[in-house]
C-alpha positions as CSV (number, residue, x, y, z in Angstrom):
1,X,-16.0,-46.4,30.0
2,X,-15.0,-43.5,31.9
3,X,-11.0,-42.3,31.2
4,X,-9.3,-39.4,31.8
5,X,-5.8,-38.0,30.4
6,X,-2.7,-36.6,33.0
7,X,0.6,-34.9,31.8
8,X,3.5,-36.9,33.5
9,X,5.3,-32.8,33.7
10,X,4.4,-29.6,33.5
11,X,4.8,-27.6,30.2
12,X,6.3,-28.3,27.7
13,X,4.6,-31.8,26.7
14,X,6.4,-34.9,27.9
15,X,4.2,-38.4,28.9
16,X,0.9,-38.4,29.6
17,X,-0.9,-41.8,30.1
18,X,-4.8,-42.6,30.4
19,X,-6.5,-45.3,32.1
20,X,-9.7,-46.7,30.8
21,X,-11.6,-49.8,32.9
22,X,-13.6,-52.5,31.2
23,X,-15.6,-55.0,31.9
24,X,-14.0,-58.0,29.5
25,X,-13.2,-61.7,31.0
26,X,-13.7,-64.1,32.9
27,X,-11.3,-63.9,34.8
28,X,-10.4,-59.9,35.7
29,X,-11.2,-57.0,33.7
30,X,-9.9,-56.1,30.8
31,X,-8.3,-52.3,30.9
32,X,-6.6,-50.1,28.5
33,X,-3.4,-48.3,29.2
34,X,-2.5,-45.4,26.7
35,X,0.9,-43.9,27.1
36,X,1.8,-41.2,24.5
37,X,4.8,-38.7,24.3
38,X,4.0,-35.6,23.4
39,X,7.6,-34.4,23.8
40,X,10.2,-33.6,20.9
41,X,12.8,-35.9,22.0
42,X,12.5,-39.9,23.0
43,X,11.6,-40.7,26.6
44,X,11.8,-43.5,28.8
45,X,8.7,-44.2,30.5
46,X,7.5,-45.8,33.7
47,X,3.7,-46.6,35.1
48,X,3.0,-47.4,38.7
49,X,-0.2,-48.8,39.3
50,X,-1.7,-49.5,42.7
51,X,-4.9,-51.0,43.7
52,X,-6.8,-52.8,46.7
53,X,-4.3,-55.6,48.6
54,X,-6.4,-58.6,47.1
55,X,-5.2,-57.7,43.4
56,X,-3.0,-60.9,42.4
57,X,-2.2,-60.6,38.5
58,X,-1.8,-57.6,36.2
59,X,-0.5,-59.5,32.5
60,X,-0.2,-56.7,29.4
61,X,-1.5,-58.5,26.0
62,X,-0.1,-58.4,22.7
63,X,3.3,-56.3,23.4
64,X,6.8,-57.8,24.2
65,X,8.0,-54.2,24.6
66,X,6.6,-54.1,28.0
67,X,7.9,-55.2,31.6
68,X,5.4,-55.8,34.6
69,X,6.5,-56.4,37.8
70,X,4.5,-56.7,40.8
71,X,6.2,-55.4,43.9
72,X,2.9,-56.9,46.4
73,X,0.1,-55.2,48.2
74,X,-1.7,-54.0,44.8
75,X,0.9,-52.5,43.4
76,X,2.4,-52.8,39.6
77,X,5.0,-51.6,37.9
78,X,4.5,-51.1,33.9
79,X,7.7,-50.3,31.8
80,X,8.1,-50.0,28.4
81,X,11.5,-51.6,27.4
82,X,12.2,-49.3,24.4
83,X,11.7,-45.5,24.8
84,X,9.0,-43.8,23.1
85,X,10.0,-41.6,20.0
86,X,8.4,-38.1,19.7
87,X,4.8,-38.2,19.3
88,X,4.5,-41.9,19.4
89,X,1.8,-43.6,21.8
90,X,1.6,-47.2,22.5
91,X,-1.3,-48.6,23.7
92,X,-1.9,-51.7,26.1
93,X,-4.5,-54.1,27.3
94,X,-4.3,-55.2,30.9
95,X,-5.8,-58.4,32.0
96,X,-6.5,-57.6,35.6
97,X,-7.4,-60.2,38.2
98,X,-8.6,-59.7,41.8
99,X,-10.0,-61.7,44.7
100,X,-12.7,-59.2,45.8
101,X,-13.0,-56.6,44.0
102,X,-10.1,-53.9,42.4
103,X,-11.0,-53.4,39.1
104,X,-10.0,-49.6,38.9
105,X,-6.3,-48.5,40.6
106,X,-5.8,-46.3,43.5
107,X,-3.4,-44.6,42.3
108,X,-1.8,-44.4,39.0
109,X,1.4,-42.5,38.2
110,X,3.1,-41.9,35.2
111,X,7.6,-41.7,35.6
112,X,6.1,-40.5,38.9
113,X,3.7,-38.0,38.8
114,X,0.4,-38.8,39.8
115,X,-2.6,-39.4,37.0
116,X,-6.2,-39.4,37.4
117,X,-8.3,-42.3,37.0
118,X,-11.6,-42.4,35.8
């Protein structure tokens, strides 16, 4: 697995996110969304994702604290429902499911600023 880690603001520490693909399923690939605040206050926080048109389904496992809406055309919107407290990171595993391929986003942005995916 190849992830890489993206501050959501410069200085200061705020939300950073990272993005790691598998290869778990039948049907999609299994991926693991890590969103931590490194910030000394709580913060709200916000993942778009957006990959190829044919992706159908993006479901987030084991977490009831989490909103995912799909807005069509690939892309996803990930929201926690609680802010994060101060050096708290949640974790998530995505269930991703595709008709031809799209197992690793386009783009990925963290309360709008752009990530890098690995």
């Amino acid at each position: 697995m190849n992830a890489s880690t993206a501050p959501a603001a410069p200085a200061g520490g705020t939300v950073s996110a990272r993005y790691q693909v598998g290869t778990d399923g039948w049907d999609g690939d299994a991926a693991v969304l890590s969103i931590a605040n490194e910030s000394s206050r709580s913060m709200d926080w916000q993942v778009e994702l957006t990959f190829d048109d044919d992706l159908w389904a993006l479901r987030v496992s084991d977490d009831s604290e989490v909103s995912v809406r799909g807005r069509g055309n690939g892309e996803f919107v990930v929201r926690g429902t609680r802010s994060l407290r101060p050096g708290d990171t949640r974790t998530l595993r995505l269930r991703i499911g595709w008709g031809e391929s799209a197992e690793r986003p386009l783009r990925c942005a963290v309360n709008g600023v752009d990530c890098r995916v690995g």
